[in-house]
C-alpha positions in Angstrom: -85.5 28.4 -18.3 -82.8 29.9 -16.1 -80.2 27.5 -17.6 -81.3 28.8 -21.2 -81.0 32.5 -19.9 -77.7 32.1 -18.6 -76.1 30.7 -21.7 -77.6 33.1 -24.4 -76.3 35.5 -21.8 -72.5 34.4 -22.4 -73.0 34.4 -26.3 -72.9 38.3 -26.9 -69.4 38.4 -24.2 -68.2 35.2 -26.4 -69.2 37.0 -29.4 -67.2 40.1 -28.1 -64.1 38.3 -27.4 -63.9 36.6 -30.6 -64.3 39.5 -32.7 -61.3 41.3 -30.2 -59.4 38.7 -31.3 -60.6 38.9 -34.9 -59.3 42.5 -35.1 -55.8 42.1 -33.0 -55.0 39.3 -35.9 -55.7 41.9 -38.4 -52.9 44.3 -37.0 -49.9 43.9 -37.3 -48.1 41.1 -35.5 -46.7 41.4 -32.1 -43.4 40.7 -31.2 -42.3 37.7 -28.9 -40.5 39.2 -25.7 -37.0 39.6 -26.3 -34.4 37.2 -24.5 -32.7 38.8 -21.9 -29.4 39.0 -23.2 -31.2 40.0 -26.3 -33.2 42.3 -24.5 -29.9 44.2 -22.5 -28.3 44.2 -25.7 -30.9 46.0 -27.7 -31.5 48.5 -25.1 -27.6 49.5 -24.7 -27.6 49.8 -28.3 -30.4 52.3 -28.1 -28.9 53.8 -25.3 -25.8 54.0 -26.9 -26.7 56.1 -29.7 -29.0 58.2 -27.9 -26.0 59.3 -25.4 -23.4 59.8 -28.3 -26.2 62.2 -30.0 -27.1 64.4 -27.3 -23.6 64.1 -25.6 -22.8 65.9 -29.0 -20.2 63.7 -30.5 -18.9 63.5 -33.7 -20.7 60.4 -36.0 -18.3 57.3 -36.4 -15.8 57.5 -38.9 -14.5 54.3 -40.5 -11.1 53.7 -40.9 -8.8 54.0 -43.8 -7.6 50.7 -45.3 -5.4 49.2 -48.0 -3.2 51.6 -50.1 -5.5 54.3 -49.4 -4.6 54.1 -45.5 -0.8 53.3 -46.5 -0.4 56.4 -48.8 -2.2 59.0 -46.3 -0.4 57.8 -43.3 2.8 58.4 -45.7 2.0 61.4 -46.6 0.8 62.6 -42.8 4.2 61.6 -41.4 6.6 63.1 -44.1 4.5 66.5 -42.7 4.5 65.3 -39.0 6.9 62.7 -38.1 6.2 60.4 -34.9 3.7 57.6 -34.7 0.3 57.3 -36.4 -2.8 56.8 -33.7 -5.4 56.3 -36.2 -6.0 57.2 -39.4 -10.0 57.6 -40.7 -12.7 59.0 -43.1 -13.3 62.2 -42.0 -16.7 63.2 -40.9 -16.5 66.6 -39.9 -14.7 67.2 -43.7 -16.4 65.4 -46.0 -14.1 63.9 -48.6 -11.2 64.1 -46.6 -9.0 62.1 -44.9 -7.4 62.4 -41.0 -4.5 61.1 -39.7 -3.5 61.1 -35.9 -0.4 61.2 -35.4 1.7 61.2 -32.1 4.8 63.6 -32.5 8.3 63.0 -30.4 7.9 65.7 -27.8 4.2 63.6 -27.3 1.3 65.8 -28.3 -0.6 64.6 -31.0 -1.8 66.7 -33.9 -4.6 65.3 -36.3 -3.3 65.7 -40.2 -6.2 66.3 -42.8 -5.7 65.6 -46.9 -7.2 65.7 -49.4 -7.8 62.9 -51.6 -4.9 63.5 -53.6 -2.8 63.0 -50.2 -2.2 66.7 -50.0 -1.9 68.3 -46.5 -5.2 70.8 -46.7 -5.4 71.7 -42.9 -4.3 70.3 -38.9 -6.0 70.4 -35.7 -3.9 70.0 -32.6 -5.3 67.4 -30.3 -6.4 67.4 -26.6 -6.9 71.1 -27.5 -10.5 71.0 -26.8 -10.1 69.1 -23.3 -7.9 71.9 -22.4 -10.4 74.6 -22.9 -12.8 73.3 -20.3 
């Protein structure tokens, strides 16, 4: 009788762990671990974006292409002659365009049109590393 006792005893834990796994299947599914390159990656991504928020940068602007890049980098340099750095969407001015440009005696002032190519406004650049 003690043989009997001991396995109805294991049925109700059996019956327990069955229905556990019963109810994880009925969730959601859980991810495999990440690789470890996949795993590194994924975390400097969050970390990435995380810094560049409370660091307080300015969102990523993409860059100007095809005849809209040629005709604002025209227009910058007839302004400001020198070199263009970069030339972007603006996200600090909606709906407007920036130019970098590197002038002769070297400093570099950022040119911002409109989107008829119009000059609407500059900022000089490396002022705000100055300030600190």
């Amino acid at each position: 009788m003690k043989a009997t006792t001991r396995v109805l005893a294991g049925v109700p834990l059996a019956a327990v762990l069955f229905g556990l796994i019963g109810c994880g299947n009925s969730q959601q599914p859980v991810a495999a671990p990440a690789s470890g390159a996949q795993a590194q990656q994924d975390s400097g991504q969050a970390d990435a974006g995380q810094g560049s928020e409370q660091a307080g940068e300015k969102k990523e602007e993409p860059p100007l292409t095809g005849e809209v890049k040629q005709k604002a980098e025209q227009a910058a340099l007839a302004a400001y002659p020198g070199t263009v750095l970069k030339s972007e969407h603006d996200a600090e001015k909606p709906g407007m365009y920036a130019v970098e440009v590197q002038q002769a005696d070297g400093s570099a002032v950022e040119v911002y049109l409109d989107k008829s190519y119009k000059v609407v406004d500059t900022k000089q650049e490396g002022a705000e590393e100055d300030e600190d």
